[in-house]
N, C-alpha and C positions, 0 to 999 in steps of 0.2 A: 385579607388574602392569606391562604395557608404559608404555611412554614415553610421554606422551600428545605428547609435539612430535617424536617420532622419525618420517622420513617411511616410513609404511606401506605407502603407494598405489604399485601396479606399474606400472614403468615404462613412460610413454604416459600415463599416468592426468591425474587433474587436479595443478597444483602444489601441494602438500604444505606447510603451514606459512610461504604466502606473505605474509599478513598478520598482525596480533597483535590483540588485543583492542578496543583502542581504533577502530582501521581496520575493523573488523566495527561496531561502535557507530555509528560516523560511519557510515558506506553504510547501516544500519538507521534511521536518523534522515533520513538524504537521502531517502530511497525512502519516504518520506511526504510528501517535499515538502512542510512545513511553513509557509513563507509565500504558498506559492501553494494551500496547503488553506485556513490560514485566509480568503485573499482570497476564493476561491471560494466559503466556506460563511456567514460572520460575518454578513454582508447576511442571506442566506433564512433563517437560525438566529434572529437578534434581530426575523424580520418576525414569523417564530411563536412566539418565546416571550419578546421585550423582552428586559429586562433580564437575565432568567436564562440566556444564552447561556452564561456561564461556569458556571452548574450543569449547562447539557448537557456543555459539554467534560468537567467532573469525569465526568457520570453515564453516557459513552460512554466512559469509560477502564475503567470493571469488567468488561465484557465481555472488552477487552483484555487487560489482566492476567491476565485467568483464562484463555485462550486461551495466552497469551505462557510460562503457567506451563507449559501442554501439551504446546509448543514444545522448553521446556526437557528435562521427563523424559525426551519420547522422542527427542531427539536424543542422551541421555546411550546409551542403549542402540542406535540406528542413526543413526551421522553419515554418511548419505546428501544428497546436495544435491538428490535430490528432495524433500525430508521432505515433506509432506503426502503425495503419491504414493507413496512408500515407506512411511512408517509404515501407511496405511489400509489397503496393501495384506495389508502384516503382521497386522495388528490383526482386520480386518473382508473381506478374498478381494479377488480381481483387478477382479472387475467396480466397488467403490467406490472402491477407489484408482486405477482408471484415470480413473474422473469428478473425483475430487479433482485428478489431474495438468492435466487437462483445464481443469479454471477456471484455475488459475493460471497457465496459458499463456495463455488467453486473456483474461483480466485485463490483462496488459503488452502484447499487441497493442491490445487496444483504448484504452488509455489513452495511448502512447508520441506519438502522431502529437500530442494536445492537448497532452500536457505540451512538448512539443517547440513548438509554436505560441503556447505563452503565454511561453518563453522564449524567443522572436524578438521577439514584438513587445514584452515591457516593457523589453529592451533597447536596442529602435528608442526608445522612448517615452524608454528613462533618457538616451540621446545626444539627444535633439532632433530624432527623424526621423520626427515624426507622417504626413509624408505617404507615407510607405515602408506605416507601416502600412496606412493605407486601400488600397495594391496588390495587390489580391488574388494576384496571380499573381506578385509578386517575394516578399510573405509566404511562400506555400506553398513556391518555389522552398529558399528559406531554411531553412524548417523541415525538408524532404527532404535537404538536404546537412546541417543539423545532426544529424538523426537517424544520418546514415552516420557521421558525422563521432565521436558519442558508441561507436557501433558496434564501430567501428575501435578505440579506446580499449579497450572491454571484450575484442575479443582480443588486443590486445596483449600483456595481463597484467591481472593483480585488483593486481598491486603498483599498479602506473601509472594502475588506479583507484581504488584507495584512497590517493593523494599527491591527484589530482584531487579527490575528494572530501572530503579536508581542508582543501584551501584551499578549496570552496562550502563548505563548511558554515562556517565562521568566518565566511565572507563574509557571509553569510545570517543569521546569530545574530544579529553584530555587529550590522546593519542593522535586524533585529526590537528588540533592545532598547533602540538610540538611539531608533528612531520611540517604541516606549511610555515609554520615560523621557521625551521632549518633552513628547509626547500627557497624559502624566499631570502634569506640569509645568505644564503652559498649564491643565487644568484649575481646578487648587490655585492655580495665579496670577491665573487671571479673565482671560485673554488671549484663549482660545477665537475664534472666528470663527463655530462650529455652538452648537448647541439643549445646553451639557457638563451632566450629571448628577454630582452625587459620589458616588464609589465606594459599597458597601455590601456589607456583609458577606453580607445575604439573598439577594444574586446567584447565591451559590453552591449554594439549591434552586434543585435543578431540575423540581421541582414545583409551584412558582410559576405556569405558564400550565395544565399537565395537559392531560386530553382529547386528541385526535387529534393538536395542535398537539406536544404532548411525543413524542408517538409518531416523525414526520416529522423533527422535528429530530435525536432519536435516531439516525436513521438518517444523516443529514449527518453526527454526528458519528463515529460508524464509519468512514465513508467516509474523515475526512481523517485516522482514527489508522490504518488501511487501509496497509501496506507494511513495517513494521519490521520482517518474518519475511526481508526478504533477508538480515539477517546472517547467519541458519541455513541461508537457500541456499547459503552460501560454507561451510558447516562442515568439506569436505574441503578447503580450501585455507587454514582458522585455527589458527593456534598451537592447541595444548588443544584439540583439537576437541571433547571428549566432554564437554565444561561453556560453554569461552568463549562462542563462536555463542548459546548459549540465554540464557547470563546478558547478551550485548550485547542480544537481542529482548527481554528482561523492564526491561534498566534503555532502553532508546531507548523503549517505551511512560512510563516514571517520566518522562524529561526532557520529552517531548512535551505530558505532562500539564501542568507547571509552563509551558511555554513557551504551551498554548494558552490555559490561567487567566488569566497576565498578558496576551498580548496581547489578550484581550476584554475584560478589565476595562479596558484603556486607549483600545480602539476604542471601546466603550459610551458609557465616561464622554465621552469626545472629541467626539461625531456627536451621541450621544443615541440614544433607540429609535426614534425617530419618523423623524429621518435615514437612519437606515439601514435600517429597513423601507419607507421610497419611494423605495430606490435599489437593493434586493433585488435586481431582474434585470440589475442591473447584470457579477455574478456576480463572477471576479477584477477587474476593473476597478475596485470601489472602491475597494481601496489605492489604484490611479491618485488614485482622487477626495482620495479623505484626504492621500495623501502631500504634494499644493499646498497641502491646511487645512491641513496640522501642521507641513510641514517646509518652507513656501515656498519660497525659493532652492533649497533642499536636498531638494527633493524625490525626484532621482534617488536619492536613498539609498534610501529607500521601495519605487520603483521598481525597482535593482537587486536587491533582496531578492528579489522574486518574480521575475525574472528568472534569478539562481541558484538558488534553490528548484526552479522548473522543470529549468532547465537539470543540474541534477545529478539531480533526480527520473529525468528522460529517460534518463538511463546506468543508474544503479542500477535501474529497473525489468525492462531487458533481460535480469536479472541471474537475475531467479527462471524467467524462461519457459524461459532457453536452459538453466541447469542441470535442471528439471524434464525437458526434453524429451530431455537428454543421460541421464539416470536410467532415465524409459522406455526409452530405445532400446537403455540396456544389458543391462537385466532384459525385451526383446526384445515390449514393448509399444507400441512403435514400430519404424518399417527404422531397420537399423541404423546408415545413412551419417547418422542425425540422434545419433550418441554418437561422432562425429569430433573425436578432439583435435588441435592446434595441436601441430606435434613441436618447434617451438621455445619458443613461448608459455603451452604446458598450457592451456588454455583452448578450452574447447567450440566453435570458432570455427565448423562447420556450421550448428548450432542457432542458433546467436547473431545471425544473417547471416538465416538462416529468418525468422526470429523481427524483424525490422530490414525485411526485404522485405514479411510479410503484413502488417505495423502500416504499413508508408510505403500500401499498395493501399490497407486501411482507410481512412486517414485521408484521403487522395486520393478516392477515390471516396464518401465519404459529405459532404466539405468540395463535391461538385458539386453535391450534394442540399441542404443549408443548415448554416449555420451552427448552428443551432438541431438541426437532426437530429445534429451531433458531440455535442452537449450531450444528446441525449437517449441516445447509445451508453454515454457517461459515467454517467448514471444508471443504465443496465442494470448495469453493477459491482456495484451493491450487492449484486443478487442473487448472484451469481458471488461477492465476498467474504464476504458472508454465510454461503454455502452451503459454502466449503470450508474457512472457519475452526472453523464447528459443528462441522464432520465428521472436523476432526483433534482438537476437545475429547471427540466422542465414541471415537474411536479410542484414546486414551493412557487415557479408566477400563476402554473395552473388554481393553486389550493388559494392562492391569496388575489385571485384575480377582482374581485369584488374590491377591493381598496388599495390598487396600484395608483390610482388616482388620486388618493389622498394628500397625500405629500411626496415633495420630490425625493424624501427618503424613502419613503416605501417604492418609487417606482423605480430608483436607481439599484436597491442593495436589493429587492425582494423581487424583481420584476426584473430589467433590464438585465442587470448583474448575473445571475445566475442562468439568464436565456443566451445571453453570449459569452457565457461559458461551457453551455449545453452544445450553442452551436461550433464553436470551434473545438469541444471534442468530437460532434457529429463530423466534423469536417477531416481530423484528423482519423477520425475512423473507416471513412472512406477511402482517404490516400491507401492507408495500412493495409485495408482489404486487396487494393490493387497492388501493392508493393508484396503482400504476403502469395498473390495467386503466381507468382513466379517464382519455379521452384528452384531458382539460380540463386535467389534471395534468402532461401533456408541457410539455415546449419548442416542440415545433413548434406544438400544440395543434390538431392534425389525430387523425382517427382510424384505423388499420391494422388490416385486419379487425372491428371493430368494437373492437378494443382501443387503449390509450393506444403508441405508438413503442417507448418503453422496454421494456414488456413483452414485445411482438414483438419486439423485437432479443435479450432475456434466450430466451424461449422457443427462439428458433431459435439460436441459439448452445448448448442444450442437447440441441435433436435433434440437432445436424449432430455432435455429441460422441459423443450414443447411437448415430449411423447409423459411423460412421467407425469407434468400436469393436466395432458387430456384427461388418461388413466385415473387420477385421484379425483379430477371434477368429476368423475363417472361415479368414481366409491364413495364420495362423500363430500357433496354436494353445498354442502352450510358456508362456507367459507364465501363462495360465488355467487352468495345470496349479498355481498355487502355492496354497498349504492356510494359514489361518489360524493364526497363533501366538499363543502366551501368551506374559510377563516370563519371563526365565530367574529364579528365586531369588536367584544371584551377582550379575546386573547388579542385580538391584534394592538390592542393598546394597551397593554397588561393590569386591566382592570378583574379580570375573573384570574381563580387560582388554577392553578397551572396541573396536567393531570398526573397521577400519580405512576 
């Protein structure tokens, strides 16, 4: 059996065995942005369902898991760093893997410019420069050279952003579980300042509120376990490729789980339900809020956390579009100047740069329209993650269907697993679409064609996907010449060597 750390990739390719296991972990973990998820979601999460926030974070992790296991098999058999693109293509013909490729590029356009803008300002916020913030136009400037700035980084090297990413993520832990150690401290000591509750174990139904309220929340919590498949973007550039990548995206959804538990049990107890459902549209800002309750003097700690959280989200997110769109362009479903390597750096740096330009327009041109309309593009994600996460759990029992029979492992973790994780994102992207066509349900709380923002911004990010790939199967035709495969029998038992 080959090597799995001997470099395979021909020369030009991506670098080969640039990072190891744990540097895939960390970037799968950062690319969730974990303290600027939870800030964003804990508010609207506890306004719908109280106290059982922490049974939604437990009951939006199964989906994950089951997805994450997906991840795993079929990167064992194609360490492509497009995986979703690649695999679906494999699995299910060129037309569904082009749409699979399709969301996840534009997932990290739409997202990069916010996450980029919530790591300027709680940074202003952690130094003492409130009045920076209210600038609308030195914020944006900010955010625009931070974006380049993170850009630059990612073609340098995945070395020099996985060292970058080592130190945010410490940064960012550190910070999350000083604040919940306080926060649960002051509870148990009676010092609180807010409405504190004591912990309980029944927190953890998330069954508790039920009805539509569980449904919506559900989907907030996808949204912020939403990004741990970068590790598997990097698979042509990690030690082991043909296992590591998959085992970092299955254990970054484990640690994600544990870190969003504790921290909502200690934001709950701290605020109360009542606190933090009248300060819901506060959105990331209520750390703001909490960090002065909990951590007085020490607030900026609070503060920094989502500031790194952001700001390393912002790099690692770049991470899946530009290797996605370098995948395409090699298997000639894209031009091909977007699968341009870096001849010193190995790194996609065309793509990367693409990808860094239409997310700075996005975010520019929708931040003219309102604030509240960037919030409503960030909604439209779910649909788009929703959509190509189901589509790579159905892909890996499609591709493996020939030996689901095997063993009750294969039909459990390869089969079953990953199709009722498909379906209960299918299911949750149904709710969303009906929650989203009500335009009472926006941010803006305007109507767009008679639908809710959100929707409109989802729907039309899925035509101009449909119109752009009729258009190229018209120019160039090779790519939709590829025919559906089944598991080899060898890979599935990791007797043949693993592809390069």
């Amino acid at each position: 059996m080959a090597d799995a750390t001997e470099d395979t990739h021909p020369p030009g390719g991506l670098k080969a065995n640039a990072i190891g296991f744990v540097d895939a972990l960390v970037i799968g973990l950062n690319s969730t942005s974990p303290a600027y998820s939870l800030a964003a979601a804990i508010g609207p999460v506890v306004a719908l369902v109280g106290v059982h926030a922490p049974g939604v974070m437990l009951a939006s992790f199964v989906p994950m898991l089951l997805i994450a296991s997906a991840f795993y098999y079929l990167n064992r058999v194609d360490q492509d760093c497009g995986t979703t693109f690649s695999w679906v293509t494999r699995a299910m013909g060129p037309w569904a893997g082009w749409l699979g490729g399709w969301a996840i590029t534009l997932t990290g356009v739409l997202v990069v410019g916010s996450l980029a803008d919530v790591a300027v300002t709680f940074a202003l916020l952690a130094f003492g420069l409130e009045g920076w913030v209210d600038d609308e136009l030195l914020r944006e400037t900010l955010t625009v050279l931070l974006i380049l700035v993170m850009t630059a980084v990612c073609v340098i090297g995945t070395e020099v952003s996985a060292k970058v990413q080592n130190v945010l993520i410490l940064a960012q832990v550190a910070c999350l579980l000083v604040f919940a150690v306080v926060a649960i401290y002051r509870v148990y000591a009676d010092t609180g300042s807010l409405d504190s509750v004591d912990p309980a174990f029944g927190w953890l139904d998330p069954f508790g509120a039920g009805g539509a309220e569980l449904t919506a929340s559900l989907l907030l919590g996808v949204f912020i376990y939403w990004g741990w498949e970068s590790a598997v973007n990097l698979t042509e550039e990690v030690e082991n490729s043909a296992t590591a990548p998959g085992r970092a995206a299955v254990w970054s959804t484990v640690v994600l789980l544990v870190t969003y538990v504790s921290v909502a049990y200690a934001v709950v107890a701290y605020a109360g339900p009542a606190y933090l459902a009248e300060n819901a549209q506060e959105e990331e800002f209520i750390f703001a809020l909490l960090a002065d309750e909990v951590m007085g003097a020490w607030d900026w700690v609070v503060l920094l956390a989502v500031s790194t959280s952001a700001l390393a989200s912002t790099q690692t997110t770049i991470i899946p579009a530009s290797r996605t769109a370098l995948s395409m362009a090699r298997r000639h479903a894209l031009p091909a100047y977007f699968g341009h390597i870096h001849a010193r750096f190995r790194t996609p740096d065309v793509s990367t740069w693409w990808v860094a330009a239409i997310a700075i327009a996005w975010y520019v041109a929708v931040r003219q329209i309102s604030q509240n309309a960037l919030f409503d593009s960030l909604t439209a994600l779910s649909l788009l993650i929703a959509f190509y996460y189901a589509l790579t759990g159905v892909a890996c029992a499609v591709y493996y269907r020939r030996h689901l029979t095997e063993s009750p492992h294969h039909f459990l973790l390869i089969g079953l697993g990953p199709l009722v994780g498909a379906g209960l994102l299918v299911w949750l992207l149904v709710e969303s679409i009906g929650d989203m066509s009500d335009p009472a349900n926006s941010y803006s709380g305007v109507s767009w064609f008679g639908l809710g923002p959100p929707l409109v911004i989802g729907i039309g990010i899925t035509l101009a996907g449909v119109v752009l790939m009729v258009v190229w199967r018209l120019r160039a035709p090779a790519f939709w010449a590829e025919r559906p495969e089944v598991a080899d029998p060898a890979r599935v038992h990791g007797d043949a060597p693993t592809e390069p």
